[in-house]
LOBA-256365 format. One record per residue (C-alpha): residue in three letters; x, y, z negated. Coordinates in steps of 0.02 Angstrom, whole numbers, plus 50000, padded with zeros to 5 digits. Layout:
<nodes>
ALAXYZ;...
</nodes>
This chain:
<nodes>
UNK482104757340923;UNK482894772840944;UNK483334777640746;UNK484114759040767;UNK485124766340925;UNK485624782440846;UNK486164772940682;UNK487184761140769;UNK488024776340880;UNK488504784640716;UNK489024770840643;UNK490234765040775;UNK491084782140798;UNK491394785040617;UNK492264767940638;UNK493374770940756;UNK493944790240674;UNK494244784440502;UNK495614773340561;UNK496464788440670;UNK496214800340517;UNK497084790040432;UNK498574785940510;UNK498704805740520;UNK498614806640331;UNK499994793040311;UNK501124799240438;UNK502054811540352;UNK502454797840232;UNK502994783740337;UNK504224797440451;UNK505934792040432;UNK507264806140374;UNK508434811240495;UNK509604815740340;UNK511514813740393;UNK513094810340298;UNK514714813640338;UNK516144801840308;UNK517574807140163;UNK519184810440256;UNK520474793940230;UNK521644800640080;UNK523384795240103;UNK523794792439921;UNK523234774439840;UNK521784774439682;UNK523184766139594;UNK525074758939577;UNK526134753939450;UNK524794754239311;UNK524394773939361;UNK522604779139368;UNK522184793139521;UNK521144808639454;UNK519914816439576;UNK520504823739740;UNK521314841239746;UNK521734853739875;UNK523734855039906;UNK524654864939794;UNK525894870839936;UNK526334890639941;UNK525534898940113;UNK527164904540161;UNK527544883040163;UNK526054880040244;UNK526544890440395;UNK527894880740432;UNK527204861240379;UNK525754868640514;UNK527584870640664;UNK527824851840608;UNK526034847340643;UNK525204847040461;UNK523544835740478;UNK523124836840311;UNK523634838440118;UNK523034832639969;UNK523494833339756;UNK523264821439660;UNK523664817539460;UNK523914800539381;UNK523824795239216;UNK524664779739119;UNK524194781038933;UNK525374795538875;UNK526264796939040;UNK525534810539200;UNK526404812739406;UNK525994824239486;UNK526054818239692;UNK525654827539834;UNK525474818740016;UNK525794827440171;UNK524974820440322;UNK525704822940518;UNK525244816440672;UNK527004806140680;UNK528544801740613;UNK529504816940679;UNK528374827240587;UNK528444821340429;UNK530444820140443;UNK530714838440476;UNK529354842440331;UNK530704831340217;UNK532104840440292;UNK531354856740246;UNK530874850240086;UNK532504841740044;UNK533894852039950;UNK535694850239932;UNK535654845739735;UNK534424830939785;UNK535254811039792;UNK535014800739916;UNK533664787239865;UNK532914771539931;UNK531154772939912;UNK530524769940092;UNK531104778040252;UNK531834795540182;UNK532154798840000;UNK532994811839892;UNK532844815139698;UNK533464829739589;UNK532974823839417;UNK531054825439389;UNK530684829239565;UNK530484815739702;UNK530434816539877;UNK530044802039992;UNK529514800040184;UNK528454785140241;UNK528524786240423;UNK527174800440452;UNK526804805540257;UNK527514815140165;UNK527494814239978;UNK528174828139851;UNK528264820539677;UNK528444828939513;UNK528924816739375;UNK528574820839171;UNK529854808839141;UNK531244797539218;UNK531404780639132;UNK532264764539199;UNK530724760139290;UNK530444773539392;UNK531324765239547;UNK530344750639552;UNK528774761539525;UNK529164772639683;UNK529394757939764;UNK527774752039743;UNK526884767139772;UNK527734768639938;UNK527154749839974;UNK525424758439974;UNK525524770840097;UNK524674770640264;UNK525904769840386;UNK525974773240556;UNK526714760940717;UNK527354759740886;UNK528084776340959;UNK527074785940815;UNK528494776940717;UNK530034784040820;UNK531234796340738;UNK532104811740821;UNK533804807140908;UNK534514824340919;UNK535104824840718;UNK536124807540774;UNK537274821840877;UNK537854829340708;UNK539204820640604;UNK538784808740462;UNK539244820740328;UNK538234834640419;UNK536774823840419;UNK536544822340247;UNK535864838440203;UNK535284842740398;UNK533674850540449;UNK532494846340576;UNK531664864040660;UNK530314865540779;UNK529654882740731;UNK530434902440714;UNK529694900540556;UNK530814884840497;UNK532294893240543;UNK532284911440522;UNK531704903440333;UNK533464900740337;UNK534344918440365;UNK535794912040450;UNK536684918540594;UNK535774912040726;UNK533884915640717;UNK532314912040815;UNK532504927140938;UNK534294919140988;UNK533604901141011;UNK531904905741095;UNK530634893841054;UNK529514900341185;UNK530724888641293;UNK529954871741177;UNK531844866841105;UNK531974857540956;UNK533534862240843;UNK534314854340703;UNK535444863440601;UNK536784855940493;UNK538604862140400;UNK540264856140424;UNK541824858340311;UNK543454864340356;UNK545044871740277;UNK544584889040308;UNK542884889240252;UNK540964881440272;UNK540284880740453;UNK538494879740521;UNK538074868340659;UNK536754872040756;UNK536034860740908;UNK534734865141038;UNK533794853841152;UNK532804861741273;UNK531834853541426;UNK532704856141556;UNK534784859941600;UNK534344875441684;UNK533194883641540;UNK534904878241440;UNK536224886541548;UNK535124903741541;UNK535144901141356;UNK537064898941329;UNK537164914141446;UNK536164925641324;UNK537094919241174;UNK538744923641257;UNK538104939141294;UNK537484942941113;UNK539074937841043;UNK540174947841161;UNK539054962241110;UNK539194957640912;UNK541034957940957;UNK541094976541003;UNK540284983840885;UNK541444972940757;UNK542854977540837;UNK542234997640839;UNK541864995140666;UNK543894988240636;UNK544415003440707;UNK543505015440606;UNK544105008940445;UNK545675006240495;UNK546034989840427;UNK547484977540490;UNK546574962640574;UNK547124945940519;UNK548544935040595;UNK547584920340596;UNK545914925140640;UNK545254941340712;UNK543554939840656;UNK542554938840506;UNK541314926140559;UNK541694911740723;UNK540424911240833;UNK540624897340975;UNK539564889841096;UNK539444876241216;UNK538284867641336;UNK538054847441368;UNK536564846541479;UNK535044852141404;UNK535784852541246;UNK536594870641170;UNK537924867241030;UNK538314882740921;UNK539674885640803;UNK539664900540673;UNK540534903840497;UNK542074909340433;UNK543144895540518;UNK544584895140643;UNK544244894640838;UNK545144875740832;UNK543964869440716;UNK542444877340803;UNK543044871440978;UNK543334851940894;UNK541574850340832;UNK540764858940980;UNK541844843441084;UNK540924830940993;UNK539244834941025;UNK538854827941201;UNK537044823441288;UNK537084803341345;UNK535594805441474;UNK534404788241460;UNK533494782441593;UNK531894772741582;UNK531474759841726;UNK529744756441700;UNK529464745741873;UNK530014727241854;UNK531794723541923;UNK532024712842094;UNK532734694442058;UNK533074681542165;UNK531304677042204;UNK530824691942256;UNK532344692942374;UNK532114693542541;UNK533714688942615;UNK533554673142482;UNK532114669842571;UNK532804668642751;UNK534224657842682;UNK533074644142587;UNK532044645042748;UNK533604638242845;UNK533884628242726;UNK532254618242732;UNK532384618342926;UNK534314608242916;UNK533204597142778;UNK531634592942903;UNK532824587743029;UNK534014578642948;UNK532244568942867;UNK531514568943053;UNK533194561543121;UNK533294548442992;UNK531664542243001;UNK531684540043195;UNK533414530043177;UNK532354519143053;UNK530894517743163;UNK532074513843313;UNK533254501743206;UNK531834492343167;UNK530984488043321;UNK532554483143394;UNK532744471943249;UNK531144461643256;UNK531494462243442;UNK533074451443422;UNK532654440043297;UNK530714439243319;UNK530264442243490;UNK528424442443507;UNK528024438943343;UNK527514458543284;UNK528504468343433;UNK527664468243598;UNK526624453343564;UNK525774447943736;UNK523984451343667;UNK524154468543618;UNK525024474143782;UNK523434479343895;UNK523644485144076;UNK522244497244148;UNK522014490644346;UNK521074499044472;UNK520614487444618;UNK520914499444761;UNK521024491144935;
</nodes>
């Protein structure tokens, strides 16, 4: 009895541990992996267009010294890519910014005065075998082995295939509208020192401040005596822009003496016309600073500095008051309904009276004070 005790016992606990050894030995198998991916970044150019076949990703091919200032316009990202068509290779490389205003002053700075106008998307300019097109915020630098009669429509579709962005992400820089429309055409967009000091013209980053957040576009205007460079300042605020007019005066005045100094140590004979070398003119419209410099006459520099003016916008973003809303409309319709209730109330009793004197006339006791339906309370009080 008890070897049939003890053999049952042993049997039943080697039961129930084989089934808990072996889950143990399977779990490391069954353990799901905790392995993570990461998504590829979104590439701005297309896997194909016009018959072109995209070759793997690359990194940009942009110079450090351009990457410094694509990172003042907000670079995201860049990317280089080749295509292939049988016997024919592009080379394209897409420039990625947060918005529109970005990639615009990337194209600006990009953008030479050799380069065409094109009409490829929303900015476009072409000297020869190189291309240069803006899709609201991209960017693409194009370097063509050949141009045949095709090559239009084939930008075209190539720009029908980049991402685009919308809404305000969409919206373009107005201060470049304050140049004129020949100044425009080769103007740049600057939010950076590095942008414009790239430029080694008279006015440099020091002069404009960009500690102050302006945004400057710089342009060139023709005139009889010479080339002049136009350069426009917005900063936040009128007062920010009144201290900077102040310290431009003040730099010029200074650039003045030591001209003049100069003048008399050589001993030259200043000119009739013009007294120095190289105009420089200023002038404040609100928060915008206009400056004039170049070898032009003051009449010239004081008639483009009068046609750059700020038009302050306002933006009402509460709904406007109409008539509804009104409330001296409200008092008046009020009156209105009053007069219309008692004209309605003064009607209808000359109806109701009219009428009872009617069937009083010509039916007497028929519906009018018939003798049934006059009753008399009486109280027998003696």
């Amino acid at each position: 009895m008890r070897l049939r005790r003890n053999l049952s016992l042993i049997f039943l606990t080697s039961a129930l541990t084989l089934p808990a050894s072996a889950q143990q030995k399977s779990a490391p198998t069954s353990a799901p992996s905790t392995k993570t991916t990461q998504s590829a970044p979104t590439s701005a150019l297309p896997a194909d267009f016009a018959g072109f076949h995209k070759s793997p990703q690359k990194t940009s091919a942009a110079t450090p010294a351009d990457t410094k200032i694509l990172q003042e316009y907000g670079l995201k990202s860049s990317e280089t890519a080749n295509y292939q068509r049988g016997d024919r290779n592009l080379k394209i490389t897409a420039y990625t910014f947060p918005d529109a205003t970005g990639a615009y002053g990337a194209f600006t700075y990009f953008r030479t005065p050799s380069m065409a106008k094109e009409d490829f998307c929303d900015d476009a300019a072409s000297d020869g075998n190189h291309v240069l097109f803006r899709c609201t915020n991209v960017l693409l630098d194009i370097n063509l082995d050949q141009v045949t009669a095709m090559t239009p429509a084939e930008m075209r579709e190539l720009a029908s295939d980049i991402p685009r962005a919308a809404g305000n992400l969409a919206k373009l820089p107005t201060l470049p509208l304050h140049l004129s429309a020949a100044a425009q055409k080769n103007a740049r967009y600057i939010v950076g020192p590095l942008a414009l000091d790239q430029l080694k013209g008279t006015v440099n980053s020091k002069l404009i401040d960009f500690s102050m957040s302006p945004e400057v576009v710089v342009g060139t205007e023709q005139t009889l005596d010479g080339t002049g460079t136009v350069v426009i300042a917005q900063y936040p605020t009128n007062q920010i822009a009144k201290l900077q007019v102040q310290k431009l005066n003040d730099w010029a005045k200074q650039q003045n003496t030591q001209w003049t100094n100069a003048q008399a140590l050589t001993q030259q004979p200043a000119s009739p016309t013009d007294t120095q070398p190289t105009r420089f003119a200023t002038r404040r419209s609100g928060p915008i600073v206009a400056i004039v410099s170049g070898p032009i006459a003051e009449i010239d520099a004081r008639k483009i500095l009068e046609e750059i003016n700020y038009d302050a916008s306002v933006t009402w973003n509460e709904p406007a008051p109409n008539a509804k809303n009104n409330v001296a409309n409200l008092l008046v319709n009020i009156i209105y309904l009053s007069f219309f209730v008692v004209a309605f109330m003064f009607i209808l009793g000359i109806a109701f009276g009219g009428f009872r004197i009617f069937m009083k006339r010509f039916f007497p006791g028929k519906l009018i004070d018939r003798p049934e339906d006059v009753e008399f309370i009486k109280l027998n009080l003696r």
